[in-house]
Every structure is written in structure tokens, then in C-alpha cells.
N, C-alpha and C positions, 0 to 999 in steps of 0.2 A: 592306521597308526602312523605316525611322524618317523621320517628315515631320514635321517640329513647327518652330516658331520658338521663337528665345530673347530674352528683354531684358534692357536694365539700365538705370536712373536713375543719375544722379549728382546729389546737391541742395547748392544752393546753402546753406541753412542748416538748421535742426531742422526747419523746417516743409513740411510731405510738397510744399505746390503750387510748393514753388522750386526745380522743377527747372531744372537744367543742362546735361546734356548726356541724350542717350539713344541707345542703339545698340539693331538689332536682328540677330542671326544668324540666317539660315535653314537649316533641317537638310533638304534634297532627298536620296528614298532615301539615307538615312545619311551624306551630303556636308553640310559647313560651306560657306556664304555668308556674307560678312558684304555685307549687304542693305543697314542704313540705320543713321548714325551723322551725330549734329548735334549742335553747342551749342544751347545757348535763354538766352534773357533771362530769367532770372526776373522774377518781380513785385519793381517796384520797384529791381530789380537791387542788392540788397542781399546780401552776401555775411558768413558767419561767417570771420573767420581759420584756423581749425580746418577746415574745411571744406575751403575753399582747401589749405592746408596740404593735406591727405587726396589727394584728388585733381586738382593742379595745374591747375584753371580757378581763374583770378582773374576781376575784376572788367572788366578792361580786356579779354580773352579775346571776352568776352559783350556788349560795348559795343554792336558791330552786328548780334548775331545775333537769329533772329528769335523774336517770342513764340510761346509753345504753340501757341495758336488757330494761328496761321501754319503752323507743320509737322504737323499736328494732320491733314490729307486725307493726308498721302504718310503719313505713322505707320500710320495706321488702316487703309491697305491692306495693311499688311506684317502686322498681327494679325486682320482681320476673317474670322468663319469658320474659324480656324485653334485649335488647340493649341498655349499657349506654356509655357515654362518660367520660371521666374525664381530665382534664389538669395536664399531668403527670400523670397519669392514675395510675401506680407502688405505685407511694404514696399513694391516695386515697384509692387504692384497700387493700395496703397492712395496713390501720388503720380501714377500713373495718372487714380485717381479722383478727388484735389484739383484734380488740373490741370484736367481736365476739367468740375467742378464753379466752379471759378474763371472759365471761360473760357465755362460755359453752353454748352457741347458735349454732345449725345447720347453715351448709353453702346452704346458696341462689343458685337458680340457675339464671342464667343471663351471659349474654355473654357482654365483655368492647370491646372498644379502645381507643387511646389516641390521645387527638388533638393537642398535640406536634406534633404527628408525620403527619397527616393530615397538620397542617400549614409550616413544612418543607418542604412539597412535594410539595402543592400548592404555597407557598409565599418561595418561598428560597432563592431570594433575601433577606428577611428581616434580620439585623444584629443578632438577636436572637427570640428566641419563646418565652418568657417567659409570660403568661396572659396579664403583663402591657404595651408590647410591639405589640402585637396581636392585643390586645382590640382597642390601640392608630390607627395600622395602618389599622385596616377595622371601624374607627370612630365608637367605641361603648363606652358607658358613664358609666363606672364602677368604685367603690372603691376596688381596689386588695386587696385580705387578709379580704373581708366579703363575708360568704359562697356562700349566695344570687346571689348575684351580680359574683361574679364567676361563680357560676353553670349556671348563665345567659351567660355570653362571654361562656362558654364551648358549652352551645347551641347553639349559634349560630357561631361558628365559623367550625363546616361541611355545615352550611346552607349555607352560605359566600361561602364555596368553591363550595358547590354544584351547588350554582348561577351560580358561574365562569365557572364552568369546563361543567352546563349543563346536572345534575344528579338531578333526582329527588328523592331519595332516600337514604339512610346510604350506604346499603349492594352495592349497585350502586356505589358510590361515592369510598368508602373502596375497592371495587374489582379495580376498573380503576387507584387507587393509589398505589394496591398490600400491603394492610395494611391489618394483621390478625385482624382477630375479636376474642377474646379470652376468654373459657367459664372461668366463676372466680374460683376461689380455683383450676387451675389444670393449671401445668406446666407454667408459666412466669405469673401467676395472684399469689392470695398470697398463702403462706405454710397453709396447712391443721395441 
């Protein structure tokens, strides 16, 4: 059965290390957990309106919550050693590695891939991949733009394929779709 974790960021403004919130889902033999789900203070706690707007964390939300560094030991347990997924994988990874780089934290070990490209392969009829487009067309009940609930559709959307295609597995699924699985911080994950 399928073992991988999923994540999602949510940031506070354009810039990858303000993050906001993160969630993570864990996929045990082919079962959803939702595992670990927190706000964070970005730096400076400076927020885009748009932003906000997008995914309803304001400013006042984030007042007391805690910096990266802070949730940064419980985070790293839910990915260290594991396979994760992320929707757009590049983004998530690479506000991963801002934070991280901000905060003078070591890099995790753990291998991604991205269910962009997974939903390409398998659904490439669908007019695009985008979460809210995915989610709609394998009927899953998601608010897009809350970390949760995203890292939820990210989990299940190799499970979906894997139904389809008749893979009981990630590394199963990812080999018969010829999708790298890629260790983080080295070469196409984020800059060290």
C-alpha cells in the first residue's frame, strides 16, 4: 500500500521565507492522516493584502503564533526519511528551503515529487492541473489556498491515480509514470 507524506505552505507575501501556515498529511498503507497543521509568524509579520485575501490568514491570525525555527523539530519529524508529495512541488520545496535558510536550520533529508506532474500523466485530458481543477475533477471537497485541505488533495491525488493505473505504491506508481523522485536540497529541489 502507498506510504508517503504530503505538504502545503501558505505565504504570507511573494517572498518563498514568509511562510504562514503549513500542513502535513500522512498517507499509512493508503489511509489519510492529517498529521501536522500550524500557523507561523512570518518574518516581520508583514502580510500582502492579496495574500490574505487568497487564503484567509491575516495579520492578527499570526500575532502569537510561533516562528519557523519554533515548529521547525515537530515539522522535520513528519518529513525526515520519508517521500513527500507537494502540488507544485518547486514552490513548496523551495519556501521550505527559504525558511530554513532564514532560520540557519540544517537540510532534512527526504526525497519529493510533484502531483502536477503525476496528474499530467495520468488525467491529460484535463484542461489544466491546477489543485482547484484536480480536486473538482476526481470529486474531492476542498477549500484551495488552506494548507490542510490542500495537503489533503495532494494526498490523495497519487492514491486516485494509483486506483487507476493499479499501483499499489508511490515508487510503483512514479516508476510506471517515469517521474523522478527527488532528494531535497540537491539539484532541481531547493538551493542549499
Amino acid at each position: 500500500m502507498m506510504n508517503f507524506a504530503a505538504i502545503d505552505f501558505e505565504t504570507a507575501t511573494a517572498a518563498r521565507d514568509s511562510a504562514c501556515s503549513v500542513a502535513v498529511v500522512e498517507v499509512v498503507e493508503g489511509k489519510l492522516y492529517d498529521s501536522y497543521y500550524t500557523l507561523i509568524q512570518p518574518p516581520e509579520n508583514k502580510y500582502n493584502p492579496f495574500n490574505t485575501q487568497i487564503h484567509g490568514i491575516t495579520r492578527e491570525d499570526t500575532r502569537y503564533a510561533p516562528s519557523f525555527a519554533k515548529i521547525w523539530p515537530e515539522l522535520r519529524e513528519h518529513l525526515e526519511g520519508k517521500v513527500v508529495v507537494a502540488h507544485n512541488a518547486p514552490f513548496d520545496m523551495g519556501v521550505l528551503g527559504a525558511c530554513l535558510m532564514r532560520a540557519g536550520l540544517p537540510m532534512p533529508k527526504f526525497s519529493y515529487c510533484d502531483t502536477v506532474t503525476i496528474s499530467r500523466k495520468v488525467w491529460p485530458k484535463l484542461e489544466n492541473h491546477k489543485l482547484n481543477t484536480v480536486g473538482s475533477f476526481l470529486e474531492i471537497d476542498f477549500k484551495h489556498h488552506n494548507a490542510l485541505d490542500d495537503a489533503r488533495t495532494c494526498a490523495a491525488i497519487p492514491l486516485k491515480a494509483g486506483e487507476e493505473l493499479h499501483m499499489d505504491s508511490l515508487p510503483a506508481l512514479t516508476g510506471r509514470l517515469g517521474i523522478n523522485v527527488k532528494p531535497f536540497g540537491v539539484r532541481g529541489g531547493c538551493r542549499r
